[in-house]
N, C-alpha and C positions, 0 to 999 in steps of 0.2 A: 323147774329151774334148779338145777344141782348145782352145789358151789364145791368143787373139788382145786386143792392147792397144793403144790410141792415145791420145798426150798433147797436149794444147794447152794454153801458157801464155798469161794477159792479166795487165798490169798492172792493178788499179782504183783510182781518185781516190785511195788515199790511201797509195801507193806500195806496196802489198802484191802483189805476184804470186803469183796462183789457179793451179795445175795441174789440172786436170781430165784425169782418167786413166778412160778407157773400157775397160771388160777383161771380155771373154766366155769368163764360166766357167759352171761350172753354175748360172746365176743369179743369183748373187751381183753386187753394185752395189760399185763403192769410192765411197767419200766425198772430197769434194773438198779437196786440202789446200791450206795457206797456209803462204807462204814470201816469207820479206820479203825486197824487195829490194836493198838494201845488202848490201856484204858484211860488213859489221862485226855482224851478227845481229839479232833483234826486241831486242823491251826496251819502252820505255814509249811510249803511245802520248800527241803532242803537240796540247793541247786547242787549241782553235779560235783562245781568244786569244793566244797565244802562239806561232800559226804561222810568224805573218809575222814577229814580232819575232827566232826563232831567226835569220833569214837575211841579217837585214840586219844593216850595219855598223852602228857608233855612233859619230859621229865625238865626242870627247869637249871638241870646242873650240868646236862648234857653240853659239849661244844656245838651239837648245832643249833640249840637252843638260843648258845651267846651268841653265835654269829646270825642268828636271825635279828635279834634284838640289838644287835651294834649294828648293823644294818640297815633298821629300820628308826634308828635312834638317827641315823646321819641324814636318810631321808626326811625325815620330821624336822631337822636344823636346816638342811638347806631347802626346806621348804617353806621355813619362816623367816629365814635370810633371804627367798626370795619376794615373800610378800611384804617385807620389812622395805626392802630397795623400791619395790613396785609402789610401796606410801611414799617414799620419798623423793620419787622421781616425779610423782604429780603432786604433790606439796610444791616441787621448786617448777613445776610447770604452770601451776596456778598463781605463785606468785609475780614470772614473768609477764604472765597474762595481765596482772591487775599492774604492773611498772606501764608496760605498751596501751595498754586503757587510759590510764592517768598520763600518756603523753599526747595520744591523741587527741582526748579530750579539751588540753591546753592549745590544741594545735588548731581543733574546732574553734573555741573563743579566738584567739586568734587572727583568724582567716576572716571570722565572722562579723569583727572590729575594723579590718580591712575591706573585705566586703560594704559595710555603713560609712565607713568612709570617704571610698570613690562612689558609690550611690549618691554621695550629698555633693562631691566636687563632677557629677555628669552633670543633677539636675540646677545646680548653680549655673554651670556651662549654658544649660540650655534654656535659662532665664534670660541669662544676657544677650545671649544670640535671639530671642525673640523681643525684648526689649530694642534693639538695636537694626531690624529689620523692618522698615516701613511699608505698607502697603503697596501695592504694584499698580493702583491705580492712581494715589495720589501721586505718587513719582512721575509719572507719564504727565500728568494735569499743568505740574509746576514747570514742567521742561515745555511744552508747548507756549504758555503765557511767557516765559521767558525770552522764544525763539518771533514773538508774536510782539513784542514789545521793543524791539528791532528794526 
């Protein structure tokens, strides 16, 4: 069992150095590993647009320096002039809400007062109309003895 190994590093396009380690053992393959190049260690990798911005300077006096920053100063005000409006458009939408609740609500008692009310003048109705309707057979009994007495 000989253990023979040989490594070659390459950097690629995006500063990471591959080791590729070749090792004859019984078969077995290692995998290629990744090892960043800096010595300060990996950590995040930086998207496309934000490449070139890392590395260059800013000068802060330059004009299109100010025109980025008055720029970005105006989107930042009408961004909070819009979220300023967006709180007070449901503030006054919440409070319509709770005016239209507190009328319903009175509109519920209400109805609900009227409701008890004709409930109590049907079943009065419908007291007197059985108080006031006699049986169907005594009816018949009394009109016969009347017609028989004749």
């Amino acid at each position: 069992m000989s253990k023979t190994s040989q490594q070659n590093t390459a950097t690629d396009a995006n500063g990471v150095s591959v080791i590729h380690t070749q090792a004859h053992t019984s078969g077995l393959q290692q995998v290629p590993q990744l090892v960043p190049v800096s010595p300060g260690g990996g950590g995040k990798a930086v998207p496309p647009s934000k490449q070139g911005k890392k590395n260059s300077f800013v000068d802060r006096n330059s004009d299109e320096y100010r025109q980025r920053r008055e720029r970005n100063n105006m989107a930042v005000k009408k961004s909070r002039l819009k979220s300023k409006q967006k709180a007070q458009d449901t503030l006054q939408r919440v409070n319509q809400l709770k005016e239209e609740n507190e009328r319903l609500e009175a509109k519920i008692k209400l109805l609900t007062k009227e409701l008890s009310v004709l409930k109590d003048l049907f079943l009065e109705h419908a007291h007197n109309l059985a108080d006031n309707v006699q049986p169907v057979g005594t009816e018949t009994t009394t009109t016969n003895a009347e017609n028989n007495g004749q």
